[in-house]
SEKE-934472 format. One line per 3 residues: number of its first residue (from 1); their letters; for each residue x, y, z of C-alpha. Coordinates in Angstrom, 1 decimal. Layout:
<pts>
NUM> A> X/Y/Z; ...
</pts>
This chain:
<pts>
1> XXX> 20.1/-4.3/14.5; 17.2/-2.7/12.6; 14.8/-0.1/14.4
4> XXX> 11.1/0.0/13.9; 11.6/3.4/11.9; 14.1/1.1/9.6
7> XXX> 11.1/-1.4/9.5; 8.6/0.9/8.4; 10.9/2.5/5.5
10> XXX> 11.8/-0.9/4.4; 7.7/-1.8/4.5; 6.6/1.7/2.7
13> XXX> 9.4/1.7/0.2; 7.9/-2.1/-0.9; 4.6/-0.1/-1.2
16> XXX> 3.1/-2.3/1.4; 0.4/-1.5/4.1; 1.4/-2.3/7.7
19> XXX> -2.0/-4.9/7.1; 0.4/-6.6/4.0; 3.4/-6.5/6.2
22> XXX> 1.6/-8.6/8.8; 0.1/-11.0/6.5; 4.1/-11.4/4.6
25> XXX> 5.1/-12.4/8.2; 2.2/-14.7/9.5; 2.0/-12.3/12.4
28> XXX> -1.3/-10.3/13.8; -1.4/-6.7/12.9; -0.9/-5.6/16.4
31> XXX> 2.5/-7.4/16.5; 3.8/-6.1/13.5; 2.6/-2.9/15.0
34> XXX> 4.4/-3.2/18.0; 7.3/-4.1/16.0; 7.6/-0.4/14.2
37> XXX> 7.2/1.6/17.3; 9.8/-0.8/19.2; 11.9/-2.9/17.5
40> XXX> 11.5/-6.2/15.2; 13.0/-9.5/16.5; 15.4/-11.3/14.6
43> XXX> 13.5/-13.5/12.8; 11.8/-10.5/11.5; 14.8/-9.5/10.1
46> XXX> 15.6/-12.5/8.6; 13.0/-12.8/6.6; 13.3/-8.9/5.7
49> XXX> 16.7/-10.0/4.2; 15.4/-13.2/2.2; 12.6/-11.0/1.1
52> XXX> 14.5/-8.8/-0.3; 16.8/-11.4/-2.0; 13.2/-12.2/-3.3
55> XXX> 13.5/-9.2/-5.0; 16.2/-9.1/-6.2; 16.0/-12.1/-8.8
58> XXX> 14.9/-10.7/-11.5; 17.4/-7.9/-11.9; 20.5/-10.6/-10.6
61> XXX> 21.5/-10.8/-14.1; 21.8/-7.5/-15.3; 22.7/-5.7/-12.2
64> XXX> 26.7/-4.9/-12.3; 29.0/-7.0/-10.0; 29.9/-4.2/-7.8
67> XXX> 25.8/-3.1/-7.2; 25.4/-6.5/-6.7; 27.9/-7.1/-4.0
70> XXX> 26.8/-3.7/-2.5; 23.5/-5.1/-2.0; 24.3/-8.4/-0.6
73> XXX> 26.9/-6.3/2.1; 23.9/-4.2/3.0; 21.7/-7.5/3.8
76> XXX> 24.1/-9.4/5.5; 24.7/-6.2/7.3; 28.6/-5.9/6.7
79> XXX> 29.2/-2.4/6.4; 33.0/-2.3/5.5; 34.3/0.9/5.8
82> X> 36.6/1.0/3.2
</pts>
């Protein structure tokens, strides 16, 4: 589960204002506001992990296999511990 704080780093290390955040997720700004002092639904989240595959695409190529899978992990949320 992903807390607002979580929400906010993932928003400011895109470089994104809480205003672009809201617009990315069709919701109003006081929602999304809500969202980082609280925590995001699920279908937030969601669409924080297919952004973020988004992202991803244009390095998918040249990233190493193990960085790769690393990252995917981390989105799917499966954090093995070993």
């Amino acid at each position: 589960m992903m807390t607002g704080f979580e929400l906010k780093l993932w928003r400011t290390g895109l470089d994104w204002t809480q205003e672009r955040a809201a617009e990315e997720f069709g919701i109003s700004m006081r929602t999304y506001i809500r969202y980082e002092q609280s925590k995001p639904p699920r279908a937030i989240m969601l669409a924080i992990q297919a952004l973020s595959l988004v992202a991803m695409l244009p390095d998918i190529d040249t990233l190493p296999v193990e960085t790769l899978r690393r990252r995917i992990r981390t989105l799917a949320g499966d954090n093995p511990t070993g």
